[in-house]
C-alpha positions as CSV (number, residue, x, y, z in Angstrom):
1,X,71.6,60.9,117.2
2,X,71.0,62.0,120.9
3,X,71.2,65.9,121.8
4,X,71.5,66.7,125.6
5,X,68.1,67.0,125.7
6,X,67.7,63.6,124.5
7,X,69.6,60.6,126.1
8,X,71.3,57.8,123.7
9,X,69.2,54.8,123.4
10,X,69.5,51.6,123.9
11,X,67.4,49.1,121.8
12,X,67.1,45.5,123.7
13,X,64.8,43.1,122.0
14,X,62.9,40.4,124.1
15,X,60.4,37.6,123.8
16,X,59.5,38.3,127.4
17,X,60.7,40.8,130.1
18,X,62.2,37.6,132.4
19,X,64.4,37.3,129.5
20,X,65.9,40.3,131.0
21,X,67.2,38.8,134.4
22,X,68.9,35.9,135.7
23,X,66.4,32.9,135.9
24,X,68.8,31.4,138.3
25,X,68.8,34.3,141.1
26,X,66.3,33.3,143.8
27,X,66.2,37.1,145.1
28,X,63.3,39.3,145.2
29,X,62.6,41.0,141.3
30,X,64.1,44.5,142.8
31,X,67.6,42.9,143.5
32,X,68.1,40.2,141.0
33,X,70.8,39.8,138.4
34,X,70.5,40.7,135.2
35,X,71.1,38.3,133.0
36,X,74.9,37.6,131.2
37,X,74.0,38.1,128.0
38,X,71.4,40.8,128.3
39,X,74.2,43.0,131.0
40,X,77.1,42.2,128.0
41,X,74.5,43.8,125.3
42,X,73.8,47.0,127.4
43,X,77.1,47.5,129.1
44,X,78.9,47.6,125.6
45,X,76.8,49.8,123.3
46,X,76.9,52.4,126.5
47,X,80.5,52.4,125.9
48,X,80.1,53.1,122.2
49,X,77.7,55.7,123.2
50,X,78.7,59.7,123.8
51,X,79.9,60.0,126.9
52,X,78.6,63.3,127.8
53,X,74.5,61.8,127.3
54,X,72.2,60.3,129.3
55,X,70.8,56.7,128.9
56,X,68.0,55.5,127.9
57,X,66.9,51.5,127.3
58,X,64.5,50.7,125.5
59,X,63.0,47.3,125.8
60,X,61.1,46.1,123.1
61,X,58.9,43.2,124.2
62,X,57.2,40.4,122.1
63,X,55.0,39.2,125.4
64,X,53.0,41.5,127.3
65,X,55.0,41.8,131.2
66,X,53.3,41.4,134.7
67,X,52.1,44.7,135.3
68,X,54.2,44.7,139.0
69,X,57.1,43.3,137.2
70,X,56.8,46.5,134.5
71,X,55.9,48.9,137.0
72,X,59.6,47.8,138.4
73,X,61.9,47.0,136.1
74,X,63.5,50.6,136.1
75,X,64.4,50.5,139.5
76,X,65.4,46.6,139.1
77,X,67.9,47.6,136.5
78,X,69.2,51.1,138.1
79,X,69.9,48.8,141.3
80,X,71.9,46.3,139.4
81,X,74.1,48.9,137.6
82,X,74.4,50.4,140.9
83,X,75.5,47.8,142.7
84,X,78.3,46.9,139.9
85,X,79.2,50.8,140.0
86,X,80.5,50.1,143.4
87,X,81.9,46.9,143.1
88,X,84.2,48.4,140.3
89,X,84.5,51.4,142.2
90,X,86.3,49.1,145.2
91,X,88.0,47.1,142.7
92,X,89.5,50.5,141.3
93,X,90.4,51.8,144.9
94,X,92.0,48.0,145.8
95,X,93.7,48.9,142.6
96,X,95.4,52.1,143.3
97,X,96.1,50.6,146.9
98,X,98.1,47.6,145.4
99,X,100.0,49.9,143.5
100,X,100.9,52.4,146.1
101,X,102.3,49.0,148.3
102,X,104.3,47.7,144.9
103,X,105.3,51.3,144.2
104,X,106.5,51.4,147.8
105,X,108.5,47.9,147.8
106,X,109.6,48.3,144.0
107,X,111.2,51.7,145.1
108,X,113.1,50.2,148.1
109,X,114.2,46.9,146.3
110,X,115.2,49.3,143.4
111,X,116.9,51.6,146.4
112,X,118.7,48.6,147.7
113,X,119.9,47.7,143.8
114,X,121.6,50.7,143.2
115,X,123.2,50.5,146.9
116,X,124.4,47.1,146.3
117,X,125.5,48.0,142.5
118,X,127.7,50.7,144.0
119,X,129.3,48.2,146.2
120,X,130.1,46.3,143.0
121,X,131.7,48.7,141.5
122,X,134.1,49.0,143.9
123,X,135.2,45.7,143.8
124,X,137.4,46.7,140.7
125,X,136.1,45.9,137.2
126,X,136.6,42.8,136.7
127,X,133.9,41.2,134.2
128,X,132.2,39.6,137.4
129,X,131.9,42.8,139.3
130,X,130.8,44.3,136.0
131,X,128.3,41.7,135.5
132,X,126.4,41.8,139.6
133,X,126.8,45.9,138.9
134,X,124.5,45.6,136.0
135,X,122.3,43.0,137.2
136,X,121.4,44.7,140.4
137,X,120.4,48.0,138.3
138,X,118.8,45.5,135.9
139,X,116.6,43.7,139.0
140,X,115.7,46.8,140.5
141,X,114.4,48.6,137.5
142,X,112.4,45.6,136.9
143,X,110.9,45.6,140.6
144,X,109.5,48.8,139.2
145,X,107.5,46.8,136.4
146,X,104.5,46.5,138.3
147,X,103.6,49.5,139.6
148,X,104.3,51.5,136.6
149,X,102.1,49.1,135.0
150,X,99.6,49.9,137.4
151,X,99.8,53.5,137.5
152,X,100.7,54.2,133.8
153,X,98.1,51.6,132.3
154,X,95.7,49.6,134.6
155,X,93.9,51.5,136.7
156,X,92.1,53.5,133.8
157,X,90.3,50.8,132.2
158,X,88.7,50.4,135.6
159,X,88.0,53.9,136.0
160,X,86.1,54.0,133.1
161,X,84.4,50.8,133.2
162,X,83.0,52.1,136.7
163,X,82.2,55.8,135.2
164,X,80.0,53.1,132.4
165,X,78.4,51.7,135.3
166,X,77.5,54.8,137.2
167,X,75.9,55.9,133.7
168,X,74.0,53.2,133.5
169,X,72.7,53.5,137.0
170,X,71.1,56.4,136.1
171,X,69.8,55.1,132.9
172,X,65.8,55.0,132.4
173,X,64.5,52.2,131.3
174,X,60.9,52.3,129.1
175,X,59.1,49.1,127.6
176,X,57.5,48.9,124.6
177,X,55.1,46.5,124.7
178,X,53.7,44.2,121.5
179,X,51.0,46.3,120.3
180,X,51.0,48.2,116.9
181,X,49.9,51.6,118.2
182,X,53.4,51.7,119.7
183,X,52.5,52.8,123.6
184,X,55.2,52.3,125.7
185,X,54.7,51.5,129.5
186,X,57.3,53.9,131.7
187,X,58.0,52.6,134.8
188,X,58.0,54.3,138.2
C-alpha cells in the first residue's frame, strides 16, 4: 500500500529492456513508442491505482540493459506518456467543441420543431395534424440526442483517461536488474 510519501508501483516483468518499446519505431530510443502490450499493462493498473499517488514503475529485467539505454529509459517513458497526455487532451477539447456545434444545431432544429408543431396544431386536430404535431416534438428532442450524450456522458471518460496519462508522465521509472543482491539502476 502506497502512502503519499511513497508512490503506487508498478511491477513490469521483462526478458530484456527492448521488450519495453516498439521494435517497429525507427526513431531515436528517447521518442520511440512503447510497445502495445507493455503501454496496455501500465496504463490499466494506473487506473486501478489511488488517484491521489504518485507513480512509480518498476522494471524488473531478466537481461542486463545497455547502460545508455538504462541511463534513459525514464525520460523515454515520461516522453511517451507525455506525448499521449496531449493527444487525449486535444481529443478531449475536439470533444467538447463537437458538442458545443451539435448542442448548437440540435437546439435550433429542436427550436424549429416546436415552431413547426405549433403550426400543426393549428391546423385543427385532425389525427394527421395530431400525428406531424407529435413528430416534430419527437424529431427535435431527438436532435438533442447527441449532445446530451456528449455532455452528460462522453467527454468524462476522456478526461480521465488524459488525467491517467498526465500521471504517468510524471511517473519514475527504476530497473531492477538480474542480480540477487537486488540493486536497482535509477535512471537520470
Amino acid at each position: 500500500m502506497s502512502t503519499p510519501h511513497h508512490p503506487a508501483r508498478i511491477d513490469l516483468k521483462l526478458r530484456e529492456l527492448s521488450q519495453l518499446f516498439n521494435s517497429m519505431d525507427p526513431s531515436p530510443f528517447i521518442d520511440r513508442d512503447l510497445d502495445h502490450d507493455a503501454e496496455e499493462f501500465i496504463v490499466s493498473w494506473a487506473r486501478e491505482l489511488p488517484k491521489g499517488h504518485g507513480l512509480e514503475l518498476i522494471v524488473h529485467l531478466s537481461a542486463p540493459p545497455e547502460p545508455e539505454k538504462a541511463a534513459d529509459v525514464e525520460e523515454a517513458v515520461r516522453h511517451y506518456f507525455t506525448t499521449r497526455a496531449e493527444m487525449k487532451r486535444r481529443e478531449f477539447r475536439l470533444l467538447l467543441r463537437r458538442g458545443h456545434v451539435s448542442l448548437t444545431i440540435g437546439l435550433v432544429f429542436l427550436s424549429a420543431c416546436l415552431v413547426a408543431s405549433g403550426f400543426s396544431a393549428r391546423l385543427g386536430n385532425a389525427p394527421a395534424a395530431e400525428l406531424a404535431r407529435e413528430g416534430f416534438i419527437i424529431a427535435g428532442w431527438v436532435a438533442m440526442w447527441r449532445p446530451l450524450e456528449i455532455y452528460l456522458y462522453d467527454w468524462w471518460p476522456v478526461r480521465e483517461e488524459w488525467k491517467n496519462l498526465q500521471r504517468l508522465a510524471r511517473m519514475h521509472v527504476r530497473l531492477i536488474e538480474p542480480r540477487g543482491d537486488k540493486s536497482a539502476h535509477q535512471p537520470g
